[in-house]
N, C-alpha and C positions, 0 to 999 in steps of 0.2 A: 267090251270096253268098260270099265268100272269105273263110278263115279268118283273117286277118289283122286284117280288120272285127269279127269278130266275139270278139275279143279284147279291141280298143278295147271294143264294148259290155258286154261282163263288168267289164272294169277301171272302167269310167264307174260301173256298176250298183255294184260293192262299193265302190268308194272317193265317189260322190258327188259327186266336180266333176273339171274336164277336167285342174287342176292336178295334183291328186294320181294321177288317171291316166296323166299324163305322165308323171311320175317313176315310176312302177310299170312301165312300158312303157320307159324312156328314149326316150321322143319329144318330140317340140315339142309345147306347149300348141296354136297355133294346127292342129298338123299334127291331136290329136286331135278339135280342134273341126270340122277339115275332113270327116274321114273319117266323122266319127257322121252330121255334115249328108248328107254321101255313102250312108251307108246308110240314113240315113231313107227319103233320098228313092229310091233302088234296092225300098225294101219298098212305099213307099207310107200308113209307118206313122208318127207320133209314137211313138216308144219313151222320149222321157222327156219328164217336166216341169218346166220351168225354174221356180228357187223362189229363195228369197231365201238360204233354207237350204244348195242346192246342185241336184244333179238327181234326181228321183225319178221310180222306174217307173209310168209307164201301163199299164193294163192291156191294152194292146197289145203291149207290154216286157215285163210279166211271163209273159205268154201263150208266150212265145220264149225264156224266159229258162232254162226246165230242156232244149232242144233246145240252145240254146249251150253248157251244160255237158256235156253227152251229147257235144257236137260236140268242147271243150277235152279232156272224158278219152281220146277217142279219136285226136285229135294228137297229146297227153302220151304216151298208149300207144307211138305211130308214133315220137317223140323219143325214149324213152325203149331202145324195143329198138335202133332203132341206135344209140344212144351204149353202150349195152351189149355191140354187136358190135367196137367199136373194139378194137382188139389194139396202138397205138402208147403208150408210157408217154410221153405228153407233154398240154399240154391243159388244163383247169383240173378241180380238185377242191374241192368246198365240204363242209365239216365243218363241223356243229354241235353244241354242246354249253353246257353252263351257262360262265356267268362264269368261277367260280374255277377249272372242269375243265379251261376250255382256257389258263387262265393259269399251276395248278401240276401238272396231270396229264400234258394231250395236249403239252408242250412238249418230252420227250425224244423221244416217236414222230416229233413234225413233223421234228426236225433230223437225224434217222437217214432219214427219209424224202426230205427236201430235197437232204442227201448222195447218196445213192441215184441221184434221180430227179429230177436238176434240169431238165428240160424242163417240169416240171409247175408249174402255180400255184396253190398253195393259199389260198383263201380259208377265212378260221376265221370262223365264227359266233357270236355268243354272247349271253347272255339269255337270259330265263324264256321267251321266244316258243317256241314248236312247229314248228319249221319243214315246213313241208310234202314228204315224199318224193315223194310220188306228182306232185307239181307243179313237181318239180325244183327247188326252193327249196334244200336241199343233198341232196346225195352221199349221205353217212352220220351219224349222229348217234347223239350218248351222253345219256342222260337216266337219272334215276334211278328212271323205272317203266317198265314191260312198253310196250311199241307194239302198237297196234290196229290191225287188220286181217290179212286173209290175205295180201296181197301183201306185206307186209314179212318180209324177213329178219332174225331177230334173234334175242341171242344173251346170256346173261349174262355177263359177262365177269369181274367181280370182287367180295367184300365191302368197300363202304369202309368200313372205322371212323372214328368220331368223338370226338373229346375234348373237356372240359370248359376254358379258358381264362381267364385274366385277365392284365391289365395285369403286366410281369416284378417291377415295385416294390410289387406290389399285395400285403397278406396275405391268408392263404387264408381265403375266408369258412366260416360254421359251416354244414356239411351237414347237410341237413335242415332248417335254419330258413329263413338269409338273410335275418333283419332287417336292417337297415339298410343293405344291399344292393342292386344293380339289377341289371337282366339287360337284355341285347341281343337281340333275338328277330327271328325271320323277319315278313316281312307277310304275314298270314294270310288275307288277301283272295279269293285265290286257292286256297285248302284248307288243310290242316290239315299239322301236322310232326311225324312223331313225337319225332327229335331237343328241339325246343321245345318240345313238351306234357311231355318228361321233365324239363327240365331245371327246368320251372316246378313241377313236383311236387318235384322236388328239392333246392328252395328255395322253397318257399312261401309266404315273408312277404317275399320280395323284389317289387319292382317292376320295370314293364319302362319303360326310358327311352327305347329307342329301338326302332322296325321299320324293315327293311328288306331290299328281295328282291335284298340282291345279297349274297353271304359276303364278299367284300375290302372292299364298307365295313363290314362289321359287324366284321371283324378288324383296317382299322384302328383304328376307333372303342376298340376293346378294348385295344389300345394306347396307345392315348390315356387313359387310367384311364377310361373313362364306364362299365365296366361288365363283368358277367361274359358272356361268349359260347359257344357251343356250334358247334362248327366243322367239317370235314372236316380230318384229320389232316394230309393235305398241305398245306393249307392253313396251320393255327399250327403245325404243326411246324416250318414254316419260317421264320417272322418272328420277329428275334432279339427284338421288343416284346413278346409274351408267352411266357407260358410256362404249361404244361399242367396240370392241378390231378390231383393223386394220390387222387382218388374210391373210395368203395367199389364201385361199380359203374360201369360205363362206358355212357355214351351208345347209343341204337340204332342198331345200321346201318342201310346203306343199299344194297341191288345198285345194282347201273352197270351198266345195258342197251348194245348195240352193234347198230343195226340200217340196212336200207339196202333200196332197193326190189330187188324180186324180180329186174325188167326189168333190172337194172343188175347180175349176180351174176358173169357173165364180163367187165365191162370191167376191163382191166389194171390200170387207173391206181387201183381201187377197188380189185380183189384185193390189189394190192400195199400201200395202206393198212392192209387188213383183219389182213393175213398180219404187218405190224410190229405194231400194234395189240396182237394177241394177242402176241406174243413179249414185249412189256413189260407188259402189262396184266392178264390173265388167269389166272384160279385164287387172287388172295389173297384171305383169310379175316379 
């Protein structure tokens, strides 16, 4: 059985039809349809069942199915140390991080970086998604909690503070009440904020008009008068549509994590990320 097949059958197994596995893979639909019929029949097994739905495991498939992960971490491992032994600074680099981190944070590191090390291509990530290190999905990533597990290297890097916002034409609503008021908040779907759950106690007879899990709509929105917002500083500090509300207390921060797998801690093209990263980033309070 070659690792190649058995790739196809993970990507079928998590995404559920041959389509969605082919873009996962970049393959041909039909080429995936080939190779699964190809391993079927190499095992002797049905490993999935064709549904109306998509495909679903047999318990022939599921029976194989923690042996092919066993098999994918131990490829990832074998990828992963040689891309870590690379010593050329050229090559691609994937960064992940939230929306607005990589739209008003990481954008001085990229261009000193690019300067630098133009053989390299940087791929930026961005959204709520996690990307996977350990699966090679990106490089390195910045999130704003701690990363899980022992293989990851990571690292605090800074406090970011947050401010309280409104529309630049807007007056300052009454702290502490906000009647008549609305607030822009995060989508809570996904857990909880402490920036949001402050800003709601901090106006308490406000309304929320809008959610949403991205900070640049919720900043232009605020802009647009719909409402008050709670934002990461680099964020409204920069958009000349609002402007910042003189609070008696200021929003909670929030660390900026910086982490990156273990297997990858000597590749160049990643130290030398790591090494600007910190030179702009790291130690503010």
């Amino acid at each position: 059985m070659e690792w190649s097949d058995v790739r196809i059958f993970l990507a079928v197994a998590r995404t559920g039809t041959l389509g969605a596995a082919a873009r996962a893979l970049d393959l041909s639909h039909p080429t995936i349809g080939r190779r699964l019929r190809a391993l079927e029949a190499c095992t002797g097994q049905v490993l999935f069942q064709r549904t109306a739905d998509g495909f679903v495991l047999t318990e022939e498939g599921a029976a194989i199915l923690p042996v092919a992960e066993q098999m994918e971490d131990s490829a990832l491992a074998i990828e992963r140390r040689l891309t870590g032994e690379q010593q050329n600074l050229e090559g691609t680099l994937k960064v992940s991080s939230a929306d607005w981190f990589g739209a008003y944070v990481l954008p001085p590191v990229i261009a000193d970086y690019a300067r630098e090390y133009p053989l390299v291509q940087i791929d930026v990530l961005t959204g709520t998604r996690l990307f996977n290190l350990a699966q090679r999905e990106a490089d390195i990533a910045f999130r704003i909690v701690p990363f899980d597990g022992s293989d990851i290297v990571q690292r605090r890097l800074t406090r970011m503070p947050y401010g309280v916002y409104v529309a630049t034409d807007s007056a300052d609503p009454v702290e502490g009440d906000g009647a008549g008021q609305r607030l822009i908040a995060m989508d809570t779907s996904t857990g909880s904020f402490p920036d949001i759950d402050w800003l709601k106690r901090r106006f308490p007879h406000a309304r929320t008009v809008l959610q949403s899990n991205n900070r640049n709509v919720q900043a232009q929105m605020c802009g647009a008068g719909l409402g008050i917002a709670v934002l990461p500083r680099p964020v409204g500090d920069q958009l000349g549509s609002i402007r910042r509300l003189d609070l008696s207390e200021a929003p909670p921060h929030r660390d900026i994590w910086m982490g990156y797998h273990r297997d990858l801690r000597r590749l160049h093209r990643l130290r030398a990320f790591v090494d600007l990263a910190l030179k702009h980033l790291e130690g503010g309070q």
